[in-house]
C-alpha positions as a printed NumPy array, in Angstrom:
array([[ 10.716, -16.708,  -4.333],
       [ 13.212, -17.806,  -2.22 ],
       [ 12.904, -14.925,   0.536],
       [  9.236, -15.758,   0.378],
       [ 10.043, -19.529,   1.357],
       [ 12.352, -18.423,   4.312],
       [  9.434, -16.363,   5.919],
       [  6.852, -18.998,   5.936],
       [  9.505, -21.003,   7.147],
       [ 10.213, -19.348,  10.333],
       [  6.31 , -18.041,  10.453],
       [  5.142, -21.983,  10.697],
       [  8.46 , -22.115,  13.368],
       [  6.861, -19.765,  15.057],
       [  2.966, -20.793,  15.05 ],
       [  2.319, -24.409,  14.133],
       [  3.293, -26.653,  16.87 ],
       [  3.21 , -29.844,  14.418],
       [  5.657, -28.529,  11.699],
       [  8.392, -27.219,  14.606],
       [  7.874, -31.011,  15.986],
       [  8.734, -32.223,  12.307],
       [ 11.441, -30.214,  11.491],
       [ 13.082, -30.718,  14.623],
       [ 13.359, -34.215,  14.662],
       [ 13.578, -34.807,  10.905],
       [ 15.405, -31.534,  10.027],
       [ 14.804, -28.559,   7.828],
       [ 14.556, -30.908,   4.372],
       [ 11.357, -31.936,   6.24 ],
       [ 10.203, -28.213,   4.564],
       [  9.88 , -29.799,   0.993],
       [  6.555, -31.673,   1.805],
       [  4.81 , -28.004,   2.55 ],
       [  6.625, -26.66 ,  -0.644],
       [  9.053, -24.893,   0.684],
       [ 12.495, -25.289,  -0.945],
       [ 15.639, -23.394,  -0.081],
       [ 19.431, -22.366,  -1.72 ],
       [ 21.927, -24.811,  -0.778],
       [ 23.18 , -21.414,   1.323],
       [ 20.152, -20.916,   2.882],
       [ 19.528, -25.066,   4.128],
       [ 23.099, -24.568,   5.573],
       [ 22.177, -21.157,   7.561],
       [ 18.871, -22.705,   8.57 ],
       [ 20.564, -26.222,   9.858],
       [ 22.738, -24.707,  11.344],
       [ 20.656, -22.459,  13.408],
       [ 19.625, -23.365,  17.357],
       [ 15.939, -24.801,  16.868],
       [ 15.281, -24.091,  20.657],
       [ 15.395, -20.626,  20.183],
       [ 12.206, -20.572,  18.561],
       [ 10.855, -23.232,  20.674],
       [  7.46 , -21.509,  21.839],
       [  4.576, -22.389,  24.549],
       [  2.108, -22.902,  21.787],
       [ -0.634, -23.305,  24.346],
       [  0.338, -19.756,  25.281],
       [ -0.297, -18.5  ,  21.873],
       [ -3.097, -16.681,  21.429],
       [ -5.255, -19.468,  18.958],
       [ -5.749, -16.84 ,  16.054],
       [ -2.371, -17.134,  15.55 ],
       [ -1.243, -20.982,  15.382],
       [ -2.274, -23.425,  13.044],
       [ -5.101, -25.033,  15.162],
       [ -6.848, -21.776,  15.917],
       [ -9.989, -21.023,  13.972],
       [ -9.926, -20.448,  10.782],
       [ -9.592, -16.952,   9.29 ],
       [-11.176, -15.615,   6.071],
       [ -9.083, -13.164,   4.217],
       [-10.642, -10.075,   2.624],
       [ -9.345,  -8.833,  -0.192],
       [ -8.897,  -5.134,  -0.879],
       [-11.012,  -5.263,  -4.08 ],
       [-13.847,  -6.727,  -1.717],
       [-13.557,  -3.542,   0.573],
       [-13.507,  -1.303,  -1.807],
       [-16.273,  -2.493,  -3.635],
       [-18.468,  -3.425,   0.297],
       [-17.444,   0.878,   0.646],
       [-19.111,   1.481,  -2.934],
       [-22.781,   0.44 ,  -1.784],
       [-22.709,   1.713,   0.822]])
């Protein structure tokens, strides 16, 4: 679970504009209030990793891929493969 929490992690880092802001100024315990919890190992790799590195141009971003760009309805591949059936 713990790898999974890491990758949406530095995913939201990397496309939502409003959790980068929070984390940071507040730091990476910030995380908890989107449940995402980390190893004592892992809080100590992420604080200590340089923040402006992932510092992006969000208004560069293409908007399907931040937080604020329309939403996006997943399909899953049970509804494919039953859409294929009828046809």
């Amino acid at each position: 679970m713990s790898q999974e929490h890491i990758e949406r992690f530095l995913g939201k880092l990397l496309t939502d504009e409003d959790f980068f802001e929070e984390i940071r100024l507040l730091g990476v315990k910030a995380a908890l209030k989107y449940g995402l919890y980390f190893t004592s190992a892992e809080l100590k790799s992420i604080e200590a990793m340089d923040l402006n590195k992932f510092a992006v141009n969000y208004k560069n971003l293409n908007d399907r891929l931040t937080r604020s760009g329309p939403s996006i309805t997943l399909v899953r591949e049970k509804d494919v493969a039953t859409e294929d059936r009828r046809q």
